[in-house]
N, C-alpha and C positions, 0 to 999 in steps of 0.2 A: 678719139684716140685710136689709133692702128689695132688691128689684133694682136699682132705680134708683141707690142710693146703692155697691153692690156694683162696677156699670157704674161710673159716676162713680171711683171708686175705684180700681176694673183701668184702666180707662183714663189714668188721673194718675200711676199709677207705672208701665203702659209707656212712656208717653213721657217719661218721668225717666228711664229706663231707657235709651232710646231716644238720647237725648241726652248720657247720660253712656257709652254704646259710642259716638259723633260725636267727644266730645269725648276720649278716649282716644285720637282715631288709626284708629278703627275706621272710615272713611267710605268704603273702597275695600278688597278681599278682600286687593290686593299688599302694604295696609300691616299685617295680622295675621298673616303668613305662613299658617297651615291657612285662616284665614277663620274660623272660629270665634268670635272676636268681631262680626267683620259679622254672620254670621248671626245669633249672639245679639241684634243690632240689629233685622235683617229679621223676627227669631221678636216681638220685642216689639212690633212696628209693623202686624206682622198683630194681634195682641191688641188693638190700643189703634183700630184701625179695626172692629174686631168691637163692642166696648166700647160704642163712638161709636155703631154703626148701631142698639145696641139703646136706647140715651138717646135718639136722635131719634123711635124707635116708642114709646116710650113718652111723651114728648110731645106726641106726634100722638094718645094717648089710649089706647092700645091696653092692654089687660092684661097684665100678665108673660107671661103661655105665648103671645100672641099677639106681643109686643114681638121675645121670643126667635126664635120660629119667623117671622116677617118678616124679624129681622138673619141667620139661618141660611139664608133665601131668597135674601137678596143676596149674601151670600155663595157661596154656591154658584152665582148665574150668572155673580159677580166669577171665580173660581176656576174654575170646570169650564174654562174657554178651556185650547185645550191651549198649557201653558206649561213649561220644562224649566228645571234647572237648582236649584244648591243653593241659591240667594238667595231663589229662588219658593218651592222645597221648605219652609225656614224661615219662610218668610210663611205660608205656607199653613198649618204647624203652630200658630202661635202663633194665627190667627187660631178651627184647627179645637177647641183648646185652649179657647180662649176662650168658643165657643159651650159646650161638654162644661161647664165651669166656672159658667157663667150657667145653666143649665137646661137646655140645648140639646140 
């Protein structure tokens, strides 16, 4: 399958994903009791922002290995900021996920 259509794809069922841990109840750690389902929220909304930034490099024209390693760029200046916590940690995963998944 093309990257572009792959992207397209990871990014359309994390944020169905996304929206269906919102609509469950999941919009706040207090209302999942471990948080678990938030972060399964936060893991898919880092994926579906990674997703995103490699659609946009690839509209700009760029080739796959170059689309990838752009959206892996931004990522990594989005992400290096020092950030704590298990909401971040989940994002971070889904998004580091996402790069690993695409090419990255």
């Amino acid at each position: 399958m093309p990257l572009a259509e792959r992207a397209k794809t990871m990014q359309e069922r994390s944020l169905e994903l996304v929206e269906d841990h919102l609509a469950a109840g999941a919009a706040r750690p207090s209302n999942t009791g471990s948080g678990s389902a938030f972060h399964a929220g936060r893991y898919h909304e880092g994926r579906a922002f990674v997703a995103a930034q490699v659609l946009r490099a690839l509209h700009r024209g760029l080739s796959d290995a170059d689309a990838v390693a752009a959206a892996g760029q931004r990522w990594q200046r989005m992400t290096g900021r020092s950030r704590s916590g298990e909401e971040w940690a989940a994002y971070r995963s889904g998004g580091d996920d996402a790069l690993r998944d695409l090419g990255g």
